[in-house]
VMD Tcl script that builds the backbone (N, CA, C; Angstrom):
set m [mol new atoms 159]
animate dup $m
set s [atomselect $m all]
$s set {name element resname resid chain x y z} {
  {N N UNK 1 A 115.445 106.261 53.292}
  {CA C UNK 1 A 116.813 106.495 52.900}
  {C C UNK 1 A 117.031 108.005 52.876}
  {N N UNK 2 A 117.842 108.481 53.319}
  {CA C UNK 2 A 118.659 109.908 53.346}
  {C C UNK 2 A 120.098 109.964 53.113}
  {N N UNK 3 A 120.132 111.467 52.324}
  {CA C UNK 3 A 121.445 111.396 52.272}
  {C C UNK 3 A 122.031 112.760 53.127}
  {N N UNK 4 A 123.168 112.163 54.284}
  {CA C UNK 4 A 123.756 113.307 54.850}
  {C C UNK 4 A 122.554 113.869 55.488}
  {N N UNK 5 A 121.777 113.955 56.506}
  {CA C UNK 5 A 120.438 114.311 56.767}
  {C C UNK 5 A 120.883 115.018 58.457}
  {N N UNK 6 A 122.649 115.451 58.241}
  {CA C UNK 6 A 123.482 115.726 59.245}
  {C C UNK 6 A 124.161 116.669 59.067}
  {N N UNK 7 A 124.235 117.365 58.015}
  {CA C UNK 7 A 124.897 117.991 57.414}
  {C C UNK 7 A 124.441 119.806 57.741}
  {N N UNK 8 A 125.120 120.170 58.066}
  {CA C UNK 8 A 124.645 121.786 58.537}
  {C C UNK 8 A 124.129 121.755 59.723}
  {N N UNK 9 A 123.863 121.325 60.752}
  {CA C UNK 9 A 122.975 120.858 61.326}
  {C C UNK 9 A 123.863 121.336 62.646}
  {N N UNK 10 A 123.224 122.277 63.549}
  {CA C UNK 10 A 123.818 122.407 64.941}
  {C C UNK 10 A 124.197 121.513 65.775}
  {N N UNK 11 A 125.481 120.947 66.395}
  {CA C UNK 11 A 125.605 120.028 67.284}
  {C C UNK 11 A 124.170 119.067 68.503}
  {N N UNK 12 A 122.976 120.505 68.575}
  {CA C UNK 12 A 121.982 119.772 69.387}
  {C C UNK 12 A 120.906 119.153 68.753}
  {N N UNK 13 A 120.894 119.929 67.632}
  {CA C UNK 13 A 120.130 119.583 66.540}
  {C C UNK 13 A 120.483 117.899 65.862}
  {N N UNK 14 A 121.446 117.506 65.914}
  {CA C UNK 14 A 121.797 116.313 65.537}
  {C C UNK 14 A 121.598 115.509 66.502}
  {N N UNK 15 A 121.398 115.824 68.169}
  {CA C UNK 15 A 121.164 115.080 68.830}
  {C C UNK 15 A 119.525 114.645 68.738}
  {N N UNK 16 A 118.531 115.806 68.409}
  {CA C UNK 16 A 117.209 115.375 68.508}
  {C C UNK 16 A 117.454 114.577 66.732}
  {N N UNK 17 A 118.242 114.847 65.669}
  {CA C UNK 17 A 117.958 113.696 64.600}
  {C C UNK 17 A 118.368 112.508 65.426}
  {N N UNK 18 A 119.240 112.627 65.943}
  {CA C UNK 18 A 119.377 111.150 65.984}
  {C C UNK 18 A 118.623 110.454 66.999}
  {N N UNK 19 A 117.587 110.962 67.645}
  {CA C UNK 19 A 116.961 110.348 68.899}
  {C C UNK 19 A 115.763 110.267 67.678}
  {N N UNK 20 A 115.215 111.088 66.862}
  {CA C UNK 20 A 114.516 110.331 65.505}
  {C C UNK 20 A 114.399 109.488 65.035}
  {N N UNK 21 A 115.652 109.221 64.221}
  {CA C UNK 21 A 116.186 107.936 63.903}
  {C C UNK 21 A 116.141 107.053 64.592}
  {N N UNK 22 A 116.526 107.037 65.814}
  {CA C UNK 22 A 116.491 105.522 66.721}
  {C C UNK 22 A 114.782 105.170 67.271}
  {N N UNK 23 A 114.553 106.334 67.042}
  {CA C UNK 23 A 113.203 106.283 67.190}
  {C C UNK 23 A 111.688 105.275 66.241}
  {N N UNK 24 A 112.745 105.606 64.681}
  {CA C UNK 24 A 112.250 105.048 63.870}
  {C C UNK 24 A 112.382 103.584 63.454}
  {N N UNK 25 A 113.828 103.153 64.021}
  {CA C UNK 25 A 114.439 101.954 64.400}
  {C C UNK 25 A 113.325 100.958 65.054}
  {N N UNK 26 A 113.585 101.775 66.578}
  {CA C UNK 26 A 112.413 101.183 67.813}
  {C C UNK 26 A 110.909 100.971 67.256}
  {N N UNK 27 A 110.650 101.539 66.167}
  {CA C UNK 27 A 109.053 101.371 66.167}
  {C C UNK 27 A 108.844 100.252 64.749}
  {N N UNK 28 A 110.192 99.936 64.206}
  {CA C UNK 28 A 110.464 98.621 63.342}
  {C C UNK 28 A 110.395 99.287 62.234}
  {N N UNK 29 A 110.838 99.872 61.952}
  {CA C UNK 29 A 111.385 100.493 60.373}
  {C C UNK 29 A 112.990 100.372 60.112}
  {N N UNK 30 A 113.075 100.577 58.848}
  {CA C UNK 30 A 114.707 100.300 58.510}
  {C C UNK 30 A 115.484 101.741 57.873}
  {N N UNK 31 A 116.445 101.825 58.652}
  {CA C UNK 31 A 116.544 103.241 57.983}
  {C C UNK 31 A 117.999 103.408 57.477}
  {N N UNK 32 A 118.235 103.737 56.388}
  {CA C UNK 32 A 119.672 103.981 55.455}
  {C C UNK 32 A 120.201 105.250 55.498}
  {N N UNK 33 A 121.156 105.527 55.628}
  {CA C UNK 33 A 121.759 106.477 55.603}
  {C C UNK 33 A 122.871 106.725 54.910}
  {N N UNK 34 A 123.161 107.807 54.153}
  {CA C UNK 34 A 124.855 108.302 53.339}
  {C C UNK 34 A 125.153 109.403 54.884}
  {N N UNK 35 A 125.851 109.344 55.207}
  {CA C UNK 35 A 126.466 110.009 56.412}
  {C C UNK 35 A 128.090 110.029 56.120}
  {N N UNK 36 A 128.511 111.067 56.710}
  {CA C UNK 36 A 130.261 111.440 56.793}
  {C C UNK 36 A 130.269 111.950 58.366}
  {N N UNK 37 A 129.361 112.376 59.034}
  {CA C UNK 37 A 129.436 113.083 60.351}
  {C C UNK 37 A 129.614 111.387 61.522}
  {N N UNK 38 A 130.864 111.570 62.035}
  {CA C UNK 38 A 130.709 110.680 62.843}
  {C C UNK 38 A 129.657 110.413 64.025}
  {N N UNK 39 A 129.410 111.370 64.064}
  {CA C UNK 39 A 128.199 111.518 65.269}
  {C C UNK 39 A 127.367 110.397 65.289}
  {N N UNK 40 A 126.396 110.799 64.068}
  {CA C UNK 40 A 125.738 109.775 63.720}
  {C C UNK 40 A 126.108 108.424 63.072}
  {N N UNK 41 A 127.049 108.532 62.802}
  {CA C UNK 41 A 127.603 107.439 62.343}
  {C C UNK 41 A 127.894 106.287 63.604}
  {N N UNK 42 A 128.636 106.875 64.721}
  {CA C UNK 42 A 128.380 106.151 65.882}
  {C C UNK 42 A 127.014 105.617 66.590}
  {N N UNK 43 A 126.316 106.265 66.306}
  {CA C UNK 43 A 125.227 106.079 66.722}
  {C C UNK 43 A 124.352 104.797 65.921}
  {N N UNK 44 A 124.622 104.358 65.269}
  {CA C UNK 44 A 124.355 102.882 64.257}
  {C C UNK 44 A 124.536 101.862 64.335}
  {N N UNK 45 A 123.631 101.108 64.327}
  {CA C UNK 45 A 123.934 99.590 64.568}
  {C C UNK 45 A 124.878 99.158 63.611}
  {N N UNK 46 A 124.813 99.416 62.191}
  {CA C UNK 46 A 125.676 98.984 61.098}
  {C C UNK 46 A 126.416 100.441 60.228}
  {N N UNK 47 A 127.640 100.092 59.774}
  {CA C UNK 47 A 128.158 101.022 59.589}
  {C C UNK 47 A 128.995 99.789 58.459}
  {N N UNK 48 A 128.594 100.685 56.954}
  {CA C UNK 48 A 128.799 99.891 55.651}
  {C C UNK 48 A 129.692 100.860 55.079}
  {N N UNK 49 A 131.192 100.444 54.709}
  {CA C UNK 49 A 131.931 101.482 54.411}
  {C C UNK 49 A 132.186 101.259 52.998}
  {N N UNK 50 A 132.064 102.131 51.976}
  {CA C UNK 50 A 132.351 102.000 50.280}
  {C C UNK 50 A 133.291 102.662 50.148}
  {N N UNK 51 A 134.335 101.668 49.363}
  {CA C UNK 51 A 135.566 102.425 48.885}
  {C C UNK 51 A 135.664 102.804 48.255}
  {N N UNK 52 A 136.530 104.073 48.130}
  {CA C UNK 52 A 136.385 105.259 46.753}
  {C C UNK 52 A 136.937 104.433 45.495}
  {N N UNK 53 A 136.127 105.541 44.407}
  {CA C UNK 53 A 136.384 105.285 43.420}
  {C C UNK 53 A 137.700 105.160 42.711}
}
mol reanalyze $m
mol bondsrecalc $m
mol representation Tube
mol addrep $m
């Protein structure tokens, strides 16, 4: 689990997280995320939206 693990993060730089992540996917792990950057957010099989408080 991470939170925002996208955040500051140079446009190419988010491309090698997210080839990580799917990486970690592919090798059968489960991975959670708090994200606001659509980037990665597209990049997700599931996308769980919580409504504000």
């Amino acid at each position: 689990m991470q939170d925002e693990p996208g955040t500051g993060l140079h446009p190419a730089d988010i491309d090698k997280l997210i080839a990580q992540l799917q990486g970690l996917v592919h090798a059968g792990n489960t991975v959670i995320l708090v994200e606001h950057g659509l980037r990665v957010a597209a990049a997700s099989n599931w996308v769980k939206r919580r409504p504000p408080w």
